[in-house]
Structures are given as structure tokens and as C-alpha cells.
C-alpha positions in Angstrom: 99.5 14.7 77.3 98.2 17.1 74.6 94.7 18.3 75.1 92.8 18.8 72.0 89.4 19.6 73.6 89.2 22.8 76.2 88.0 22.6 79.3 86.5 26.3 77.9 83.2 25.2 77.4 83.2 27.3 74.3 85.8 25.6 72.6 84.4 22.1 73.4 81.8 22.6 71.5 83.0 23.5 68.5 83.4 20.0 67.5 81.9 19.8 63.9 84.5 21.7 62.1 87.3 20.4 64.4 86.2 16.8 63.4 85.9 17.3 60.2 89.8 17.9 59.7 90.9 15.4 62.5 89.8 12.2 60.0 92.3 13.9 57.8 95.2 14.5 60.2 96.0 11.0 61.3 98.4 12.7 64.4 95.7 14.8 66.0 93.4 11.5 65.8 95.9 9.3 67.1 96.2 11.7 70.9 92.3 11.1 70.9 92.8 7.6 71.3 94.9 7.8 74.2 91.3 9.1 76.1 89.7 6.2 78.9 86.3 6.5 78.9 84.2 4.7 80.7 80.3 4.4 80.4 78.4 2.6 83.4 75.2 1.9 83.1 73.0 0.5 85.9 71.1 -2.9 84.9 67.0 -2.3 84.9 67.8 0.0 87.8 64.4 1.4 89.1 63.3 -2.5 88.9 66.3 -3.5 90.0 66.4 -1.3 93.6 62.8 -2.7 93.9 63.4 -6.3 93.4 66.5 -5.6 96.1 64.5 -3.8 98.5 61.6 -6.5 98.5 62.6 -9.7 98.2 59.5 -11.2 97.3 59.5 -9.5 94.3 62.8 -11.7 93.2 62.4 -13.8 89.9 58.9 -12.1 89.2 58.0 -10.3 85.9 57.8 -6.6 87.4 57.3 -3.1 86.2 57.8 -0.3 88.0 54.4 2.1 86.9 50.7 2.3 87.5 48.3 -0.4 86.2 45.7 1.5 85.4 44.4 1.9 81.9 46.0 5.1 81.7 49.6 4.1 83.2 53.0 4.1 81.9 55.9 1.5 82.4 58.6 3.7 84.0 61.1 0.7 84.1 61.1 -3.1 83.3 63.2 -6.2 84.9 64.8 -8.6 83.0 61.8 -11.3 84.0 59.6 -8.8 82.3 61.0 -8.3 79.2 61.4 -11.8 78.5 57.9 -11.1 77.3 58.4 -8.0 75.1 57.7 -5.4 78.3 59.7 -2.1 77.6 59.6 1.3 79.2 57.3 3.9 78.1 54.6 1.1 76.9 51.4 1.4 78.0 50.6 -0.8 81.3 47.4 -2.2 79.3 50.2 -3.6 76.5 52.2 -4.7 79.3 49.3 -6.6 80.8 48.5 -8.5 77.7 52.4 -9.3 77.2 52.5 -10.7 80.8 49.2 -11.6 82.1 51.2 -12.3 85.6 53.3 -9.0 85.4 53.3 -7.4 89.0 53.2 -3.7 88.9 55.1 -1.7 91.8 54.8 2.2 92.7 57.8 4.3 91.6 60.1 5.4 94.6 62.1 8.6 92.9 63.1 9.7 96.1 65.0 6.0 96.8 66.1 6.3 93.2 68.0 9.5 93.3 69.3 8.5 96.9 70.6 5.4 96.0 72.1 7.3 92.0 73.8 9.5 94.6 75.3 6.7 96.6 76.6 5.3 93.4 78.4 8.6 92.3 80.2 8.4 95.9 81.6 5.5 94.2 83.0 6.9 91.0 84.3 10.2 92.8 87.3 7.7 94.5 88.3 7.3 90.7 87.5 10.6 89.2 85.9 14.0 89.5 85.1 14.3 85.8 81.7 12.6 85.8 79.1 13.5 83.3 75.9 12.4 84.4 73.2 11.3 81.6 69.9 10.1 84.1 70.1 8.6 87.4 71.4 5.3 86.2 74.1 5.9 83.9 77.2 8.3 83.5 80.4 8.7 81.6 83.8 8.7 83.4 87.0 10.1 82.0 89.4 7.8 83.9 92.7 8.8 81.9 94.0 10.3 84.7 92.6 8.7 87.7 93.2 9.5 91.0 94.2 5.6 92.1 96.8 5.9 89.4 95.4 2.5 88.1 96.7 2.2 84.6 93.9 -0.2 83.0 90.5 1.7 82.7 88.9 -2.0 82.5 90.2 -2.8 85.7 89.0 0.6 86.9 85.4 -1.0 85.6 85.8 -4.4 86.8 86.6 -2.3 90.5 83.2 -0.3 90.3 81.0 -3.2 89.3 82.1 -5.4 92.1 81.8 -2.6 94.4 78.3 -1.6 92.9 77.3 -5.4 93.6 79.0 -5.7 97.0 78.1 -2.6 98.4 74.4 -1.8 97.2 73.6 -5.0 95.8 73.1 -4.1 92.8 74.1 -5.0 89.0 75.9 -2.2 86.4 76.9 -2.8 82.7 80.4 -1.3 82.1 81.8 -0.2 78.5 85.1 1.3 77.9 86.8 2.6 74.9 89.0 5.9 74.0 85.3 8.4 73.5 82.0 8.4 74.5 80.3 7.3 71.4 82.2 3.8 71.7 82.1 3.5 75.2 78.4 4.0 75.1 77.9 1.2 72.3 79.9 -1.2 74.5 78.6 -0.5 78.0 75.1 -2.2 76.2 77.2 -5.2 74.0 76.9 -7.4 76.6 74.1 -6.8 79.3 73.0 -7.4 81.7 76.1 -7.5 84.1 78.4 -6.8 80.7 81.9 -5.8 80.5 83.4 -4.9 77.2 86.2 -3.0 75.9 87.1 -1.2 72.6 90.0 -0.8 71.8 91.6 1.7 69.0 92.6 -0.8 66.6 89.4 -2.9 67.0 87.2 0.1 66.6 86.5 0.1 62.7 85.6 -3.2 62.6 83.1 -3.4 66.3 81.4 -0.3 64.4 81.2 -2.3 60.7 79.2 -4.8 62.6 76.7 -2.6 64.2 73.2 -2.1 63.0 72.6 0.9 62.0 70.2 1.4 65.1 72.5 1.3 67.7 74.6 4.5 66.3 73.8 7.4 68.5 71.0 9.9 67.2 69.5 7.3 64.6 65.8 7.3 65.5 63.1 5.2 64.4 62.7 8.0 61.3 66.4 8.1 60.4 66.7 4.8 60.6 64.3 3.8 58.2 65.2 6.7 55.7 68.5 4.7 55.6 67.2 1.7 55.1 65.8 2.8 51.6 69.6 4.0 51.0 71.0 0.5 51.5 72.2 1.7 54.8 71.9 -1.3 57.6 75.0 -1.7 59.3 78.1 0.2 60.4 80.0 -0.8 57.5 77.4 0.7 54.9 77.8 3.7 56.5 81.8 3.7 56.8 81.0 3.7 53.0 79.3 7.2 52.8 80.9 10.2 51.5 80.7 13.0 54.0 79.2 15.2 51.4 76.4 12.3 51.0 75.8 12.5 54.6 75.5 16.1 55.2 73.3 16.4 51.9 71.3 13.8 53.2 70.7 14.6 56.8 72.0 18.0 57.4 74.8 18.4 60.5 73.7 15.4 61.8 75.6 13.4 58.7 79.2 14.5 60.0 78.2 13.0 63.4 77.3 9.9 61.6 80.6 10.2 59.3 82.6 10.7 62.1 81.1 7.9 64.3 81.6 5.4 61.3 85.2 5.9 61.5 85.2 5.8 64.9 85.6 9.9 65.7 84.2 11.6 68.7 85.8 14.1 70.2 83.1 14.9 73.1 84.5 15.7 76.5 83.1 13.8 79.7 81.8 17.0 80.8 81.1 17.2 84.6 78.9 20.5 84.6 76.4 20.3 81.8 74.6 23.5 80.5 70.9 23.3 80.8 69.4 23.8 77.4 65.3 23.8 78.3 63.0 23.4 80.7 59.6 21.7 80.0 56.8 19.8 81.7 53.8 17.5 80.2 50.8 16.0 81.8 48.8 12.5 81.0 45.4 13.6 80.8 43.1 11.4 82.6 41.1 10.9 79.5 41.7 11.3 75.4 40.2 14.4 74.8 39.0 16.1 71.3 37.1 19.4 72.6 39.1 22.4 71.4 37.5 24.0 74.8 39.4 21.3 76.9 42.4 21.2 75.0 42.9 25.1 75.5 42.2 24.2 79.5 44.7 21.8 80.0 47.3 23.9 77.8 47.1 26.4 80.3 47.6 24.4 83.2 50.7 22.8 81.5 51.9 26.7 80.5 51.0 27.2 83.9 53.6 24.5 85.3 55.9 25.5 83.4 56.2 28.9 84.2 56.9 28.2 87.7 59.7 25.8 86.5 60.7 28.1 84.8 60.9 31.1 87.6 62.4 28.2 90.0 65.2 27.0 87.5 65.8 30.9 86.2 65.9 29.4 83.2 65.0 31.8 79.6 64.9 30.9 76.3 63.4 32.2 72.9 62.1 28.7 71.2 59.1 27.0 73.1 57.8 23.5 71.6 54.9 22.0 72.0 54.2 18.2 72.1 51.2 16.0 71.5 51.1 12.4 72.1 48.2 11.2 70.4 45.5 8.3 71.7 47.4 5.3 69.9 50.8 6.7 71.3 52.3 8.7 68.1 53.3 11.9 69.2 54.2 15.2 67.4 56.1 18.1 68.3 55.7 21.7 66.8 58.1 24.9 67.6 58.6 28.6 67.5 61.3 30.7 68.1 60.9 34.5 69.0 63.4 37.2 69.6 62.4 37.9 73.1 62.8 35.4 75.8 60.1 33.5 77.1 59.4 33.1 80.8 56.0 34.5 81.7 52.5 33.7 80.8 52.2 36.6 77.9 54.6 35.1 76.1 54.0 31.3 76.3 50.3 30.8 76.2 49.7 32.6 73.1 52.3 30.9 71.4 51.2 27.5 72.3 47.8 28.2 71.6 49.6 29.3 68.0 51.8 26.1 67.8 48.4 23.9 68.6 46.4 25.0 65.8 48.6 22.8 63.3 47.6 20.0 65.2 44.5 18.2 63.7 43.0 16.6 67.1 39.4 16.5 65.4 39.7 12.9 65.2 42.7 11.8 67.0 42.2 12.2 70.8 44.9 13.4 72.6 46.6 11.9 75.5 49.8 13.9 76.6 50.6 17.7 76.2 53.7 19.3 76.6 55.5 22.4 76.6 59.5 23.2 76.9 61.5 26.0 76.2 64.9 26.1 74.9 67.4 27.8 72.9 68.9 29.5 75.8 71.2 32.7 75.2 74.3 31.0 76.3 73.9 28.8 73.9 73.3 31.2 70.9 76.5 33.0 71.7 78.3 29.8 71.6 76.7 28.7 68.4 78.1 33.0 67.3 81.4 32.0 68.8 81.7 28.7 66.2 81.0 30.3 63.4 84.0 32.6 64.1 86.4 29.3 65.2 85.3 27.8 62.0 86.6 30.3 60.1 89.9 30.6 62.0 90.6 27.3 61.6 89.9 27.0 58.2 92.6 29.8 57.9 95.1 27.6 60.3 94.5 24.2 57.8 95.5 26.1 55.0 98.7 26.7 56.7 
């Protein structure tokens, strides 16, 4: 089978451009098709390994977090979100969703053992596994190493081995890329199975809301909302030019995803990009004094993550998650890298005063760096791709 994608990391990421003249060479875009991808994602999976590790637990509203004032929901079962209860809510708003919500502990340690346990699973089917959190990963199945021809069945064989072996429920999409694998792993959860297939793809995506395309955010979202833009079919609609006027790169991603383009690989060694850390005060603060204290325990942190990882990069951001839970997020990018305390505390302390906290208290702070050389001299090496193969399409 012809490859269009490298395994060169290089060359797979030059994917813009690339795209760009695949939706107008019907050939090229046609050999995509031929991919199997599948995306499985586990169902509510910290709640879930809880609810099978205590049985009591069973049937019962849970979140997996601290009930505290201060706490986080890590992770919601399905009993719980019957009620509205979603990850990353504050256990207080959980606690007046579900008065009778039971809060449990979070066990990472049993999380990651039993993620691992998992992959054991997927690596009877395939080595290329890209990994995107502890409970979900992609799969490129198109050559698998059962020979099994159907990539659903290759799903249908990991669920029931998921639920037979760990007792546990996934979610399975499959389609010929990521994007629409992705969109159809969640279609039908929890316990869903859903395929997309080439010729069904332009019409699955016509029906989506807008939301569920990949990289459209609460902001995006609503900025294309006031252009008319709801569901996949407004936005087969778009001009690429009125895409990439409107929103920059990030418009051929959406042009291409509307016609059902992604030429991603399932990638099974990803390149870290940034390293980071934040901290949940224990109270909203306002004093500048004890902002600049906690700002250097979280530079502090992040140093040694940074020195363990040997991780460098030249942009550092800073986030601020605010009393009422809106956040912000402010960056700088300098020449040298940055991976001692010279370098990163000033610049934070630089970054934080264009955050007005006088009368917003602040909750979270965080600090990640990114931009990493490797990654600069791949975004150098498009550029020069771009321009060969603008040379080869006028051929």
C-alpha cells in the first residue's frame, strides 16, 4: 500500500500544506481512506475501576475527588451525571447537583496499573498505539498482526476482552483517520460501537454540532455561532480562504475536517512539547506579597520537572484560574532556553503583572514551558517542504 505519511517524524507533520492539495487530488485522498483506525476510549474509567473494585459503590452517584470546599471532580460515573456532575467542577457544585453523591479518594497508581494492563491488550493487535491519557488511545489496525481483515471486529474483540478480563466497559470508534474515529468512539457511549465509513463520512460530519469537531472550544464555538456556523454542514460550506481569514491555521483543520480530511498518523512515540505544574491554593488569595510566594513555589516545582524530564524550551506561560473558575493564560517567548530559576521566575513575575487579581481572587497558578527546539526546527523544516511542494503541484 502507498504511504502518504512518513514514519520520519519530520515529514508527518507537515500536514497543512500537504492537506491542502490532497482535497484537490481525489487519488491521493482516496489511499487515505484505505487507513483503520481505531479510537478506544474507556467508559468513566477512574469511577469505573472504583465502582469495580468496591462493590458497594455499584449503582451509587460517585465522583472520584475530594469533598472539601476546595476539591475538584477528577472523574464522574454515569449515576452521577445523571444529575449534571462533570469533571473539573467544583465538589461544592457537585454537592448541590447530587446531595447523595459519594466522593471516593483517587488511586493514580491503580489507574495507571490497570491503563497498562489494557495496552497488553491492544499490543496482540498492534504496536502502533498512540496514547492520549490513561484511558483512551488510537490504534492503526490496517495491518494487524492477527491478519483480521474487519477493524470493527478488531473492536468488538477488545471490548469483550476489556469486559471479560478487567471487568470493565470501553467505547470503540472506527473510521479511515483519527479525527472520525474520535467523533465515533463518543456517538454512542457508554459501551458504544460505531463505525465510519468513507462514503458515509460527509454526511456523519453534516450532522455534527459544531462542538464536537476537534479544537472548537467554548470561544471558537461561539465566535461561529455569530457566523451562522452550528453544524457540520455549515461548515462544509466555508471557503478555505474564509476559514484561515477567520481563525488563522486552525481554519484548514476545520476545512479539512468538514470534508472529512485528516491525514494524522497514529503515532506510537509522541514528542513532548512542555512541561508544567500548577497548584490549588488552599485559599483565594489577592495579596500581591502572597501571590509572588506561591509563584515561586510553583517555579520552584517546575524546575525540578524540568531537570528530571531534561526537558528545555524558550516560551513559558503562565495560568490563572480565577475564584469563580475562569482562568487566563499569558506567555513569553525568549531566545534562550528556560530551565533554571534565573530565567523563569522573572518572567512569570513579568507575565503576572497583566493579570488584574485586585479584585478577583485567585485560586490556581500555573507555569509550563514549551516550544522545545526540536519542534522549531521542524516548524524550519515545513516551511522548506511547503515550498518544494508547491514546486512539485505545479508540475
Amino acid at each position: 500500500m502507498f504511504q502518504i505519511v512518513s514514519s520520519n517524524n519530520k515529514i508527518q507533520r507537515f500536514r497543512f500544506n500537504l492537506g491542502c492539495y490532497l482535497t484537490r487530488n481525489p487519488y491521493l485522498c482516496n489511499l487515505m481512506t484505505e487507513r483503520k483506525i481505531i479510537h478506544i476510549d474507556m467508559d468513566a474509567f477512574y469511577a469505573s475501576v472504583e465502582q469495580r473494585d468496591h462493590p458497594e459503590l455499584r449503582g451509587l452517584p460517585i465522583a472520584v475527588g475530594h469533598a472539601e470546599e476546595r476539591g475538584v471532580v477528577s472523574a464522574a460515573s454515569y449515576e452521577a451525571r445523571k444529575y449534571g456532575v462533570r469533571s473539573a467542577m467544583s465538589s461544592l457544585k457537585a454537592k448541590q447537583l447530587c446531595p447523595h453523591i459519594v466522593f471516593v479518594p483517587g488511586r493514580m497508581s491503580v489507574y495507571k496499573e490497570v491503563s497498562a494492563q489494557i495496552h497488553t491488550i491492544f499490543r496482540e493487535y498492534t504496536d502502533l498505539i498512540e496514547p492520549l491519557s490513561l484511558d483512551e488511545a488510537f490504534l492503526d489496525v490496517t495491518h494487524n498482526k492477527k491478519d483480521i481483515e474487519l477493524a470493527v471486529d478488531i473492536a468488538k474483540e477488545i471490548k469483550k476482552r476489556i469486559r471479560e478480563e478487567l471487568n470493565l466497559v470501553a467505547s470503540a470508534g472506527i473510521s479511515y483517520n483519527k479525527f472520525l474515529a474520535k467523533v465515533a468512539s463518543d456517538y454512542r457511549k457508554p459501551d458504544g460501537l460505531c463505525t465510519i465509513h468513507p462514503n458515509q463520512a460527509l454526511e456523519f460530519i453534516s450532522r455534527l454540532p459544531i462542538e464536537a469537531f476537534w479544537g472548537v472550544g467554548k470561544v471558537t464555538s461561539q465566535k461561529m455561532h455569530s457566523l451562522g456556523i452550528h453544524k457540520g454542514k455549515d461548515l462544509q460550506q466555508c471557503t478555505l480562504e474564509m476559514l484561515t481569514r477567520l481563525f488563522g491555521k486552525a481554519g484548514l483543520v476545520y476545512y479539512d475536517f468538514a470534508q472529512g480530511i485528516d491525514l494524522r498518523p497514529v503515532e506510537a512515540e509522541r514528542i513532548r512539547k512542555s512541561v508544567g505544574c500548577e497548584h490549588t491554593l488552599d485559599k483565594d488569595i489577592t495579596a500581591s506579597s502572597s501571590v509572588i510566594i506561591e509563584l515561586y513555589h510553583v517555579a520552584t516545582e517546575l524546575i525540578e520537572r524540568l531537570k528530571k524530564s531534561g526537558f528545555s524550551g524558550n516560551t513559558l506561560t503562565l495560568k490563572i484560574k480565577f475564584y469563580d473558575f475562569k482562568q487566563i493564560t499569558r506567555s513569553i517567548t525568549r531566545e534562550q532556553e528556560l530551565n533554571n530559576m534565573n530565567d523563569i521566575l522573572p518572567l512569570a513575575k513579568q507575565l503576572l503583572k497583566e493579570v488584574d487579581y485586585s479584585i478577583r481572587p485567585i485560586r490556581l497558578i500555573g507555569l509550563t514551558v514549551s516550544n522545545p527546539k526540536e519542534e522549531r526546527e521542524d516548524h524550519d523544516e515545513w516551511k522548506q517542504l511547503e515550498l518544494e511542494f508547491a514546486k512539485l503541484s505545479e508540475i
